[in-house]
C-alpha positions in Angstrom: -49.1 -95.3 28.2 -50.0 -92.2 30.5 -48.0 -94.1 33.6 -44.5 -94.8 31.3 -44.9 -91.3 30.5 -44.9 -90.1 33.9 -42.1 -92.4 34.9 -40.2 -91.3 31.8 -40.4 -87.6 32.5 -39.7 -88.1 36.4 -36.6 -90.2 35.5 -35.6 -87.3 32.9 -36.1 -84.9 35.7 -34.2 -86.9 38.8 -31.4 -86.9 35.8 -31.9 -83.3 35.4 -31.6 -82.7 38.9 -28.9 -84.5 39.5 -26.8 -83.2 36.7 -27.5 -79.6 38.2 -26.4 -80.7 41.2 -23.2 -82.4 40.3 -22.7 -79.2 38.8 -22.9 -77.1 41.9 -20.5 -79.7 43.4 -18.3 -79.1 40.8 -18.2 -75.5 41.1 -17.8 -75.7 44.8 -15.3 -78.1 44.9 -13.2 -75.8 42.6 -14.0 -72.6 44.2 -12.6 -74.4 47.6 -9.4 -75.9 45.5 -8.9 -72.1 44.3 -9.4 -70.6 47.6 -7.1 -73.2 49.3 -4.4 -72.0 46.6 -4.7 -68.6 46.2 -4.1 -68.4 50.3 -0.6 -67.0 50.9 -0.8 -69.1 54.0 0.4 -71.9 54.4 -2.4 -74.5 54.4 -3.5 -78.3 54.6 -6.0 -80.7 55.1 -5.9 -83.2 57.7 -8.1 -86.7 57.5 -9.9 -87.9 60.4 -7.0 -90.4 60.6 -4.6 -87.8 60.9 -2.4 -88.0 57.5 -2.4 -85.1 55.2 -5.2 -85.2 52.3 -4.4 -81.8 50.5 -2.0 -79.2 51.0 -1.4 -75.7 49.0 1.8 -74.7 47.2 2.9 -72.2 49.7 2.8 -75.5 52.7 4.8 -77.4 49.4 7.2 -74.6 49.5 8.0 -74.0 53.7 8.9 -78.1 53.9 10.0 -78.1 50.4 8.5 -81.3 49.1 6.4 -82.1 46.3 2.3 -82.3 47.0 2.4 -85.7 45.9 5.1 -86.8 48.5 2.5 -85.1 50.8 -0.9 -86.5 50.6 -1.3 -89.5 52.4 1.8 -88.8 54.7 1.2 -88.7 58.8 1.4 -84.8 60.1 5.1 -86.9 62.1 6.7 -87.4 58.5 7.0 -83.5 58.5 10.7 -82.2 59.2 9.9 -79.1 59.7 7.0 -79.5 62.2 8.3 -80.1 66.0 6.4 -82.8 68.0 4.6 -79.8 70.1 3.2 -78.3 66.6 2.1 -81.6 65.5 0.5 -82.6 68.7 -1.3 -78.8 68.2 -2.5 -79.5 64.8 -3.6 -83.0 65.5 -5.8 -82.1 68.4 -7.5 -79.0 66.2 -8.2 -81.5 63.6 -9.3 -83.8 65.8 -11.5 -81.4 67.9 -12.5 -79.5 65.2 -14.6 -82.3 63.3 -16.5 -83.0 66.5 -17.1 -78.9 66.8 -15.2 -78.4 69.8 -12.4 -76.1 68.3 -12.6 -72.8 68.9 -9.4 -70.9 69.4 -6.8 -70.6 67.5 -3.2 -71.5 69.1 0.4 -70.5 68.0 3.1 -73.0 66.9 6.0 -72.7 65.5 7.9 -74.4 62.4 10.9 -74.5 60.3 10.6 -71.9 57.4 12.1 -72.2 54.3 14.9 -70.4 55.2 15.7 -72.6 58.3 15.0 -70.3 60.6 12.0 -71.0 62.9 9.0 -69.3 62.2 6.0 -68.6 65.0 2.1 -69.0 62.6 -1.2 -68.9 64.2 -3.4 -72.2 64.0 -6.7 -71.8 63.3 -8.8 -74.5 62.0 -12.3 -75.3 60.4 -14.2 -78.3 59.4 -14.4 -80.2 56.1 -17.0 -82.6 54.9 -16.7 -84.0 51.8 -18.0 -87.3 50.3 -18.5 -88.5 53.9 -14.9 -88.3 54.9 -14.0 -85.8 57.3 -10.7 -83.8 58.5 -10.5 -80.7 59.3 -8.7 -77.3 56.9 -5.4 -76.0 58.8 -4.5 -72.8 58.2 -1.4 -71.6 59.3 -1.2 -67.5 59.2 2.7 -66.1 59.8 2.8 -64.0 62.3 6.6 -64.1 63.4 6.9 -60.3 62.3 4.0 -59.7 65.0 5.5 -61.6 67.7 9.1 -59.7 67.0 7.4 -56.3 66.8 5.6 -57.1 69.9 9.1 -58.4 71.7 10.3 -55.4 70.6 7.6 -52.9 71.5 7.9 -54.5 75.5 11.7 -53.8 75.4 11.0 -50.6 74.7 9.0 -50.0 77.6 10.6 -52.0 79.7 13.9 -49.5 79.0 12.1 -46.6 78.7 10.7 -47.2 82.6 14.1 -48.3 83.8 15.6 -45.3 82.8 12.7 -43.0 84.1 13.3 -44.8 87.5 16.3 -43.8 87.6 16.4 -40.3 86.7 16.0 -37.8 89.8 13.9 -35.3 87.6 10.0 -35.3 86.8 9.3 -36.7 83.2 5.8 -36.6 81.7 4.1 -37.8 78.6 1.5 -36.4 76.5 -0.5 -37.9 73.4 0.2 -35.2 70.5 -2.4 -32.6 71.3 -1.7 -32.6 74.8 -5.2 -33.5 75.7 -4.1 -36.3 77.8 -1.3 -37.8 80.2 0.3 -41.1 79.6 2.9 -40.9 81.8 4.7 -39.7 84.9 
């Protein structure tokens, strides 16, 4: 009677245990699923096989298609991806799930406005229930790259015309401490 008892209140406590750990499974997995969302980014999941397992609303709205027409799709269903960004994702994925990904890259795509639209790649690992892929994240940075286009034009004017002028011009940060230019 002392041995059922034992096995009784081990099975009750394997039960217990795995209950709380369903639990914090649970939690996690929802945490993730509210993270994913919440990103104003747009972002997907890519399977080790290279079709599209998740994607948030903001990806739903930049190709405008439902989530459901999605999941399950190849990465070279997408419209609004070119072949180069696809190739780029496809190789993070796939790189990423062996742990060789370490950069992030820039790629372009078709916003929803129709105008192209320059993001930075970066991607991460995902385990989950033994199937792997890899969490795509792609961050907008086509303001950046215009400011920065911009910003160079500047200069590049702004030393053409300094060339060419046959007087001395100097430039000073605010205090005058130091000189930037001559």
């Amino acid at each position: 009677q002392a041995v059922l008892h034992r096995r009784l209140s081990n099975l009750l406590e394997r039960r217990q245990l795995s209950q709380q750990l369903e639990g914090q499974y649970r939690e996690s997995e929802a945490r993730f699923t509210s993270l994913f969302h919440a990103t104003p980014d747009p972002a997907l999941v890519i399977g080790d096989d290279g079709t599209i397992s998740f994607v948030n609303d903001v990806f739903c709205s930049i190709t405008g298609s439902e989530r459901e027409a999605l999941v399950g799709e190849p990465l070279t269903q997408l419209d609004v991806l070119p072949e180069e960004t696809v190739a780029t994702i496809r190789e993070a994925a796939i790189d990423t799930v062996v742990g060789e990904w370490h950069d992030s890259a820039e790629v372009t795509y078709q916003g929803a406005d129709g105008n192209q639209r320059w993001a930075e790649l970066n991607a991460n690992a995902l385990s989950v229930d033994d199937v792997c892929g890899a969490v795509i994240v792609l961050r907008d940075i086509t303001e950046r790259r215009e400011r920065r286009r911009e910003l160079a034009e500047s200069e590049r004017r702004l030393r053409e015309i300094a060339e060419h002028v046959n007087e001395v011009i100097w430039m000073v940060n605010p205090d005058a401490s130091e000189l930037l230019y001559m």
